[in-house]
N, C-alpha and C positions, 0 to 999 in steps of 0.2 A: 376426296375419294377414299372409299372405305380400301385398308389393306386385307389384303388375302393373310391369316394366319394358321401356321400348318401346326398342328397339334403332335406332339411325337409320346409314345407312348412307351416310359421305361417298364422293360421285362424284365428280371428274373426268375432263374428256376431254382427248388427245389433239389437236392441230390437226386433223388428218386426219377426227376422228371429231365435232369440233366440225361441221367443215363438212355431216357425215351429217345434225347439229341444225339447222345451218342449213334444208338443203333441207328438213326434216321440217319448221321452218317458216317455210318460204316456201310449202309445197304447204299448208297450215293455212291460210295466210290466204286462199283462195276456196273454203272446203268448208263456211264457215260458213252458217247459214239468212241473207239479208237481213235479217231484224228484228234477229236478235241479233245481225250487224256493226253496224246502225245505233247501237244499243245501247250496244256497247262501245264506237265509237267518240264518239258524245255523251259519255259518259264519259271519256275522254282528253280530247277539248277541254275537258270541265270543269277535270279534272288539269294541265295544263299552262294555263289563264286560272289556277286559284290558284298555283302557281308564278311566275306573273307577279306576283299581287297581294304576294305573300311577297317576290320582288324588289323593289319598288317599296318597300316599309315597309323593309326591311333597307338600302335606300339613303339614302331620305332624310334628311334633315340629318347625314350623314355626312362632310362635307368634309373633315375634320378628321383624318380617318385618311388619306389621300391618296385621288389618283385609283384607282391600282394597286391598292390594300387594301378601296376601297368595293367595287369591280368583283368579285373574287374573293369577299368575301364573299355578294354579289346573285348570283353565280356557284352558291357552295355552295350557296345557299337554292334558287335555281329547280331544282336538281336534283331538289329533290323532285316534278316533276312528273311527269320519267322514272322514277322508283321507283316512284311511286301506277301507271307504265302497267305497268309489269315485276310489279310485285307483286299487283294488282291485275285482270290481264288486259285493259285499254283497249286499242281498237284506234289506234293511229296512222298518221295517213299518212305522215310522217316516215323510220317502220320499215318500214310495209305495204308500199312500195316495193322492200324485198325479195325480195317473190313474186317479180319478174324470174329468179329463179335456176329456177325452179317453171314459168315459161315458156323458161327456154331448158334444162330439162330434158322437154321437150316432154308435161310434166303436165298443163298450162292452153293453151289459146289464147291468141292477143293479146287478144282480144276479152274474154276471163276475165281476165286481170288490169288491163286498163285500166277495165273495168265494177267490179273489186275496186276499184282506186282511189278512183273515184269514190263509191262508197257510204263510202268511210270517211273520204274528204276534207269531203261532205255533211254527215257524223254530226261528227265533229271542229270544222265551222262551227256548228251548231246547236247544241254543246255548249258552245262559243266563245260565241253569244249570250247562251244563258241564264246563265250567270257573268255577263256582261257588266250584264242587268238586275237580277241582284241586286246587284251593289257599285252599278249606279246608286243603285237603292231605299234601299239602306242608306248612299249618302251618303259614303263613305269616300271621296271627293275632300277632305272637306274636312278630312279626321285634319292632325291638326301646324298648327292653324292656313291648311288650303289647303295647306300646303307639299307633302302626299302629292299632292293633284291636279296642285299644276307639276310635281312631278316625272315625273305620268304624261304628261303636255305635252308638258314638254321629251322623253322618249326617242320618243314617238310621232311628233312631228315630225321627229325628227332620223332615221328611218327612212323620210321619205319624201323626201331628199336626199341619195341614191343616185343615180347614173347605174344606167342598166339594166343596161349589162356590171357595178358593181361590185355592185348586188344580184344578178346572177346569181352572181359569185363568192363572195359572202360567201353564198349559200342553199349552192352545192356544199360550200365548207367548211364552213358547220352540220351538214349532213347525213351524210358524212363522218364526223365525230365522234359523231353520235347513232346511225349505224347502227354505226361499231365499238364503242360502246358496249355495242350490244345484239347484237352478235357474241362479245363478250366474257362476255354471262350463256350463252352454249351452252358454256361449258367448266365449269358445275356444276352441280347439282341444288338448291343448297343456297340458301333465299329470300336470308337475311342476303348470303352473299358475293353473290348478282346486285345486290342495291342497292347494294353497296358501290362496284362494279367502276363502276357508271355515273356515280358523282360526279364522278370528276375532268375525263374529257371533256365532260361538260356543261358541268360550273363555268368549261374553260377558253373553252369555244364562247358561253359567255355573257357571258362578263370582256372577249373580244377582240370584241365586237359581230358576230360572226356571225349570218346570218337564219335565223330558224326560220318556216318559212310559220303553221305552227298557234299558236302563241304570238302574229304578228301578228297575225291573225284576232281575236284578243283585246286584245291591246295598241293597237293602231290605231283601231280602231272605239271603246274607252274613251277616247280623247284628245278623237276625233270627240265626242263626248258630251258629255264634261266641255266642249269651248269652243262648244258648241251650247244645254247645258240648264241651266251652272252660274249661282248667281244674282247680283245685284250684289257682294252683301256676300262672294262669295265672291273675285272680280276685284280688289277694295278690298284685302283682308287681302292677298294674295299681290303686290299692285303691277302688275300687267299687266292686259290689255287682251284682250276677244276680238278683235281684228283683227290681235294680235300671230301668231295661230295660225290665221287664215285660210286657211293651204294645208293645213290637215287638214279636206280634202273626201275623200266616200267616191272618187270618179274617179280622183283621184290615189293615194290608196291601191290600188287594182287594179291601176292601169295603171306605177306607179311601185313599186311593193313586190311586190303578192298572185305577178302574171305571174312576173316574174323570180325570184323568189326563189322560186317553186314551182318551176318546172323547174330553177334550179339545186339543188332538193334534190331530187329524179328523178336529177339525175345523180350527186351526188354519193353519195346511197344506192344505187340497183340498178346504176351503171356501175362508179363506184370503190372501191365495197365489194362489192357481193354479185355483179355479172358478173365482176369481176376475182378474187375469189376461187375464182370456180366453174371460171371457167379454167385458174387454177394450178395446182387439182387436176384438173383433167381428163384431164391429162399421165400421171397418178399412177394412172388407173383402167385396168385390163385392158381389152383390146377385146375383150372378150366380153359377150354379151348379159345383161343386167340382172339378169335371173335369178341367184339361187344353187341351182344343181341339186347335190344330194347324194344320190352314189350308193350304199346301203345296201351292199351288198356286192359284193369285187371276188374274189372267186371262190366255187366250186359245194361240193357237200356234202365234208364234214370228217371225218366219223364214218361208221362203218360201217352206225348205225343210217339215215343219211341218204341211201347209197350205196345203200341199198334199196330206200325210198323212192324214189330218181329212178330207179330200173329199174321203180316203177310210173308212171311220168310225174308223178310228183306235183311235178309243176315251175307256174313261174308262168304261164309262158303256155298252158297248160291247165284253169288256171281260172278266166283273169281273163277280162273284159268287153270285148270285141274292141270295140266298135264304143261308148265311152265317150262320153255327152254332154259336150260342149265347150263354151266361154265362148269370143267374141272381146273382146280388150281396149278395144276400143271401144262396148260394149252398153252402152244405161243401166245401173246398180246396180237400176231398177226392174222390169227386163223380166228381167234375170240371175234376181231374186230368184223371180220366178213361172216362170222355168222349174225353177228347183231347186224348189220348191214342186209344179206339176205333175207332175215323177215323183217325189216323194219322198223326196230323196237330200239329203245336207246340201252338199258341195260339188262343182266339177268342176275340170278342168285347165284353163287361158286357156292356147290356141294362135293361135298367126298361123296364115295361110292354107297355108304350107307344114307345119302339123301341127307347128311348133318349141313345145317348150313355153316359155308367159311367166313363167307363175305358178300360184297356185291362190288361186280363190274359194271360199268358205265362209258359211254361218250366222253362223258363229261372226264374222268378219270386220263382217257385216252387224248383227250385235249390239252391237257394239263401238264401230264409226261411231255409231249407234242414241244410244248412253250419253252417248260423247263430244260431239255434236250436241243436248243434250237432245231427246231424241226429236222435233226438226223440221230431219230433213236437204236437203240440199240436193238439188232433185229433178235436176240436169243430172249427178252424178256417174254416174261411169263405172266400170265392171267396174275397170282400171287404177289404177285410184283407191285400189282399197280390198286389190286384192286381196294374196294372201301373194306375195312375190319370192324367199323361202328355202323350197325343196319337198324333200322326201325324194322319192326314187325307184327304182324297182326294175327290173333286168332284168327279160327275157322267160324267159332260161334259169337266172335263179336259183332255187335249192329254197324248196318254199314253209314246209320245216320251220326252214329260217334265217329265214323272216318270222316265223314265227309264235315263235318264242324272243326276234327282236328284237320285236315286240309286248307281248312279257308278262317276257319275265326283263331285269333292269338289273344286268348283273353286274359293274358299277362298286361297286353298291348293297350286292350279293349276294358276293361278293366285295371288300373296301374292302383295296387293298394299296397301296404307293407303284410307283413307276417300275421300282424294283428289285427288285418283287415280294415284299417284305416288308410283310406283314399292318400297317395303321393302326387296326385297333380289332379287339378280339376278340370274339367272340360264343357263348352257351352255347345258344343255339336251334339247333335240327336247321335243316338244310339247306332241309327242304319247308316249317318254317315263318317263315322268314327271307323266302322265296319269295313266301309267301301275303302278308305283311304289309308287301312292299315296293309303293311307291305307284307304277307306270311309265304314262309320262304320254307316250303314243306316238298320230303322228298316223291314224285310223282309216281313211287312203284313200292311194292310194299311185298314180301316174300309170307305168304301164310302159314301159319304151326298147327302144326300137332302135335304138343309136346316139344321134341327137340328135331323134330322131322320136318324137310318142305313139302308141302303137299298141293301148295297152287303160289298163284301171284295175282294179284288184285293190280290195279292202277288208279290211277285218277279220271280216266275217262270209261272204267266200267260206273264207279260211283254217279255218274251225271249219269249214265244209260239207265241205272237204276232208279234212278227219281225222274227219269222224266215224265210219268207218267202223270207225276202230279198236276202236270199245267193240262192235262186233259189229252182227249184223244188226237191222233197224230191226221194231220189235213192233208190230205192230198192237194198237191197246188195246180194240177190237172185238172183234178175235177172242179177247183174253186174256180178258174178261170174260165172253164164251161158255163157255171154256172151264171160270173158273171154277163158272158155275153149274150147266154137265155133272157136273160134282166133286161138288156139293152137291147 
């Protein structure tokens, strides 16, 4: 029995094209429903508290190796907490702070990505907690003898004796390296190399005590705990005192940690990684409008058989739809959809107010968001949101017999030669059924120009309306059936 073999196809991108992934997501992280952000992000704060609990054992009674060698190895371990987000899908606030790019690509409001923020900051605390009450429950302060609980002591304290400038510096530097982190998984497709690529900047943002807001959230509040609930016998073994760790109150942890080292990782992710890369390429983009307009053909009939045809008019702007329903890029995705729905039609053009084309909406686009979203989208998207930025499009004076061959024949397909016109595979099928059996996968609606203007919309079943003539006059099946039974 022959085996099934799945072909995997390694990607890489480009810088240039990285940053394309970037903004694809930065615009992701506000298109999701609320629940399933909260979701995910509950989920990262779990991922990143076990990360901490994995540092905290990997450190312990470690002296012995040095300072420098315990640190890097609690370094390598907490990484796994960015790999469980990367591989996993958890939302982080950390990361999510990227959208900025997705706001100053004027995708989002302020208002949209600071409400993003906020749901995944919320979800990432809640996630924080409940880790938190199970290692209480389960007691693992007191692994090693107590020693795992000083150790959560000692680093939880030692995070709350920052000055505010140097927890805000050391959140920008965390941040910084967690978001080039996860700038560095948009240059592959591939799971293994993204978890690979985030180890070392974690490990080092971890080794050098840089702040991670979501990691304290976790860390901090477990310290609080341990010198709040731990019981005598547990103070005895380890030689200390709870008055020794008195200044881990939750007050000072917000007002000494949470604050500053949140906005410094705001800065250090959406300013010095994701606004300043957007910048760099900003340089680098055409100043042309967003759109990729591609224009089908740049000249009129070729053959003699088409020279004919256009001496009957059979050109485009004789059969297309003068007066095309329109999308503005600012219409809910839900009012868009019930207007394609009320006339019938699966997409239209997205013009601005001067008739420039933006884009094209579609079903098919609406299906797609639909899958992606598990069928509970976000009701505030926008026409712009969703719609296609790459259109095909057609003059007003092109013939409609060059549409209709780009339609149905791929003579890449039908034709397979190289550059220099020498044949790449040979073929013993006749011509018409090479024809029949090639698969061409062309978009069924086509926006017409005038210059930079829309001025109709063609389809694929005006083009059939237009040649129908050629198989001759149209039978009435009435009269043919009369006729028959005159005969009989």
């Amino acid at each position: 029995m022959a085996s099934d073999l799945k072909v995997v196809e390694l990607s890489q991108f480009s810088p240039s094209e990285m940053m394309q992934q970037a903004e694809h997501y930065a615009s992701s992280k506000t298109s999701k429903p609320t629940a399933m952000t909260l979701g995910l992000a509950v989920m990262a704060g779990v991922f990143i508290g076990l990360a901490f609990v994995f540092y905290i054992t990997i450190t312990t009674g470690s002296e012995a190796l040095g300072w420098g060698l315990t640190r890097v190895a609690g370094g390598l371990a907490f990484s796994m907490g960015l790999i469980l987000v990367v591989i996993c899908g958890g939302e982080l606030f950390t990361s999510s702070v990227l959208s900025a790019i997705a706001r100053a690509n004027r995708q989002i409001t302020s208002f949209q990505m600071l409400k993003g923020w906020a749901k995944v900051y919320v979800g990432n605390f809640f996630g924080a907690m409940l880790l938190l009450l199970l290692v209480a429950m389960a007691g693992l302060y007191q692994l090693d003898h107590g020693q795992w609980g000083l150790n959560a002591l000692n680093i939880a304290q030692h995070k709350l004796h920052h000055t505010p400038a140097q927890a805000f510096a050391l959140g920008i530097l965390c941040n910084m390296l967690v978001c080039l982190a996860i700038w560095m998984t948009f240059s592959s497709t591939q799971m293994l190399t993204k978890a690979m690529m985030v180890v070392l900047p974690v490990a080092m943002f971890v080794s050098t005590g840089f702040e991670h807001s979501v990691a304290n959230m976790f860390m901090v509040p477990l310290g609080i705990t341990i010198q709040n609930f731990a019981g005598p016998e547990f103070w005895q073994s380890v030689g200390a005192t709870p008055g020794q760790y008195s200044d881990l109150t939750l007050y000072n942890f917000i007002v000494a940690n949470l604050i500053p080292v949140t906005l410094g990782n705001i800065v250090g992710g959406a300013v010095l990684v994701g606004l300043s890369n957007w910048r760099i390429y900003q340089f680098a983009k055409p100043k042309q409008p967003e759109v990729q307009i591609t224009r089908l053909f740049d000249k009129k009939a070729a053959t003699i058989g088409e020279i004919k045809m256009l001496k009957d008019n059979l050109l485009i702007e004789n059969i297309m739809h003068a007066e095309p329903i329109t999308l503005a890029p600012d219409l809910p995705v839900r009012t868009a959809l019930d207007t394609l729905l009320d006339n019938d039609i699966n997409g239209a053009p997205v013009v601005d107010k001067d008739k420039q084309l933006l884009g094209f909406f579609s079903v098919q686009d609406v299906l797609v968001e639909l899958w992606v979203q598990d069928y509970m989208p976000d009701t505030d998207r926008q026409v712009q949101h969703l719609m296609r930025r790459e259109v095909e499009t057609v003059e007003a004076g092109d013939s409609v017999l060059q549409l209709a061959e780009y339609l149905s024949i791929d003579k890449e397909t039908l034709y397979p030669t190289t550059g220099m016109g020498y044949a790449t595979r040979l073929a013993t099928q006749p011509l018409a059924e090479r024809a029949k059996e090639a698969i061409v996968s062309r978009p069924h609606q086509y926006p017409v120009m005038k210059g930079d203007t829309v001025i109709g919309l063609v389809t694929r079943m005006d083009v059939v309306k237009a040649l129908r003539p050629v198989y001759g006059e149209k039978i009435n099946v009435l009269d043919g059936i009369k006729k028959e039974a005159i005969a009989s």
